[in-house]
C-alpha positions in Angstrom: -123.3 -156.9 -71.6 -121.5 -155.7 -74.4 -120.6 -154.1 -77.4 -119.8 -154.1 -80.9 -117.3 -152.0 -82.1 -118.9 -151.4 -85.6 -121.3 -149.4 -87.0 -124.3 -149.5 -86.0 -123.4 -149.8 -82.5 -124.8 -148.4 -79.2 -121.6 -146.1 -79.3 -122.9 -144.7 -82.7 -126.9 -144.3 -81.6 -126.5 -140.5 -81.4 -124.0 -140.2 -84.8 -127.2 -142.1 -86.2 -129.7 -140.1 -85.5 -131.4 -142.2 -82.8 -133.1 -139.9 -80.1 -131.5 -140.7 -76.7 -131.6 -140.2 -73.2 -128.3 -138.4 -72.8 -128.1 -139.6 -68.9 -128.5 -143.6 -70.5 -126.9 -142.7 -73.2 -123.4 -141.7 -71.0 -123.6 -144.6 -68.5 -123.5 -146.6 -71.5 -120.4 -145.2 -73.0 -118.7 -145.1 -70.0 -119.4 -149.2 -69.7 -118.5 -149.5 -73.2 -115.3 -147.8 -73.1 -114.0 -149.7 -69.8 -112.6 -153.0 -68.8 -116.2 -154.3 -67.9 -116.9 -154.5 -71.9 -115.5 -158.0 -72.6 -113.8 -156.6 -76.2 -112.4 -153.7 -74.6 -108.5 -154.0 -74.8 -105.7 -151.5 -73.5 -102.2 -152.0 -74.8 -99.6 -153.1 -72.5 -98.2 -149.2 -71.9 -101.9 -148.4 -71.3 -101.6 -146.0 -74.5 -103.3 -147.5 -76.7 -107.1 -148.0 -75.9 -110.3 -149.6 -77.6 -112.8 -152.2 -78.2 -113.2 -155.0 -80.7 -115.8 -157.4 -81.9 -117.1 -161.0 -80.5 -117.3 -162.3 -84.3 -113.9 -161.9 -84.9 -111.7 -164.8 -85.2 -110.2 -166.0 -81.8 -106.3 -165.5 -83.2 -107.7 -161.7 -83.5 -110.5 -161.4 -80.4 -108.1 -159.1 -78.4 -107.6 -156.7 -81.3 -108.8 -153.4 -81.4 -111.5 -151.8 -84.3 -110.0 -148.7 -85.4 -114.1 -148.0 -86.3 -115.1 -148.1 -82.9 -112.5 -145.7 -81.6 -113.5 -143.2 -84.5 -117.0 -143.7 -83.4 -115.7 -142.5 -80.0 -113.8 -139.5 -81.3 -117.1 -138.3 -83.5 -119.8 -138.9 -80.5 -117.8 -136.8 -78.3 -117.5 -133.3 -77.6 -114.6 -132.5 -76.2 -112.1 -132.0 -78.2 -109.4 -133.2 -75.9 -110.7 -136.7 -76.1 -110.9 -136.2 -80.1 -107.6 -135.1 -80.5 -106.3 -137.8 -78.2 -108.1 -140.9 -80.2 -106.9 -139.4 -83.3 -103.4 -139.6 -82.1 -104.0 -143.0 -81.3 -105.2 -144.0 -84.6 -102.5 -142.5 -86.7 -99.5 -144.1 -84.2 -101.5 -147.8 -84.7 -101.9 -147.4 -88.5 -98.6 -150.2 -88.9 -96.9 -147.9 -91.0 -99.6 -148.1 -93.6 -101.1 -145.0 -93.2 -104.3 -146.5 -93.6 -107.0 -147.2 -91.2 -107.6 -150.9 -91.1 -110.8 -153.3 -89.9 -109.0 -154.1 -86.8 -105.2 -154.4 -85.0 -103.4 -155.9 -82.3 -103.1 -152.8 -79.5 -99.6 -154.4 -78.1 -98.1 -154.4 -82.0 -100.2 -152.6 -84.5 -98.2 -154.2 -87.5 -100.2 -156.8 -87.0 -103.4 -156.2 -88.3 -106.8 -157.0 -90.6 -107.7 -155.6 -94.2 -104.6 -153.7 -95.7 -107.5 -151.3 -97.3 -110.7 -150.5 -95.8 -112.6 -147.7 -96.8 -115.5 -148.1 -94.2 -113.1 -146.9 -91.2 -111.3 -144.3 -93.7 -114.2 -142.3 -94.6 -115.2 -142.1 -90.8 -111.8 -141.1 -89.8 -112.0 -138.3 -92.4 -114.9 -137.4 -91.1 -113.7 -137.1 -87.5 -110.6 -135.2 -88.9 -113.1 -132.7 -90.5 -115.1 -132.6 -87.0 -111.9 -131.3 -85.5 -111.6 -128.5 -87.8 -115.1 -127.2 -87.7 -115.2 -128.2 -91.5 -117.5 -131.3 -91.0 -120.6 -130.0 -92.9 -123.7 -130.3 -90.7 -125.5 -133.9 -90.1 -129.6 -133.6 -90.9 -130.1 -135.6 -88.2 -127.4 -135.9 -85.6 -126.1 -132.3 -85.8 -122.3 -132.3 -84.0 -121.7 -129.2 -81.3 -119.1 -127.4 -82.5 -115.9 -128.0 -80.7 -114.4 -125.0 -78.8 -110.7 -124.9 -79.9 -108.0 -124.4 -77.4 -106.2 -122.6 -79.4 
């Protein structure tokens, strides 16, 4: 078992639109986001946390897809867990300030695609979702985070 930290993705069914079975639907994120994925990777300090992709090349397996933890930020609804993989994102961006196609958890400066829109537009999004600002999805409407503040 396994997956892909892209989009689509079994992560992304709901973001999609796909009707799910939320009980299925949890289980699976809970495998995907844990040690028994085979792409799932944890930096050394355990800070950093994510999964990857089997087609990448072996001198980059281990990295991380900044897409797939973006897809984790916008398919969940607390916003503790949002707030925490956006903090990860912007301390792995290698000094870029740009979201990349994928990154070595242990030493982010080391990392794929300078420029890649694909993973910057969702990371807007997930920014927006944050906020409240995200406009409504036809058919995978967000719940509206309850700030903390």
């Amino acid at each position: 078992l396994m997956d892909d930290a892209n989009v689509p993705s079994l992560l992304s069914a709901p973001y999609l639109g796909y009707e799910i079975d939320a009980r299925v639907y949890q289980n699976t994120r809970k495998f995907i986001l844990s040690k028994d994925n085979p792409y799932y990777q944890e930096s050394r300090d355990g800070k950093i946390k994510g999964y990857g992709s089997p087609h990448m090349q072996m001198r980059i397996r281990n990295n991380i897809w900044p897409m797939g933890q973006i897809v984790q930020g916008l398919t969940s609804t607390k916003l503790s867990e949002k707030l925490a993989v956006l903090k990860m994102l912007v301390s792995t961006d290698g000094g870029t300030g740009r979201m990349h196609e994928s990154y070595n958890p242990n030493n982010p400066s080391y990392f794929t695609r300078e420029w890649f829109t694909w993973p910057e537009s969702l990371f807007a999004e997930l920014v927006m979702s944050v906020t409240n600002q995200c406009p409504e999805r036809v058919k995978f409407p967000m719940p509206k985070v309850q700030s903390a503040l």
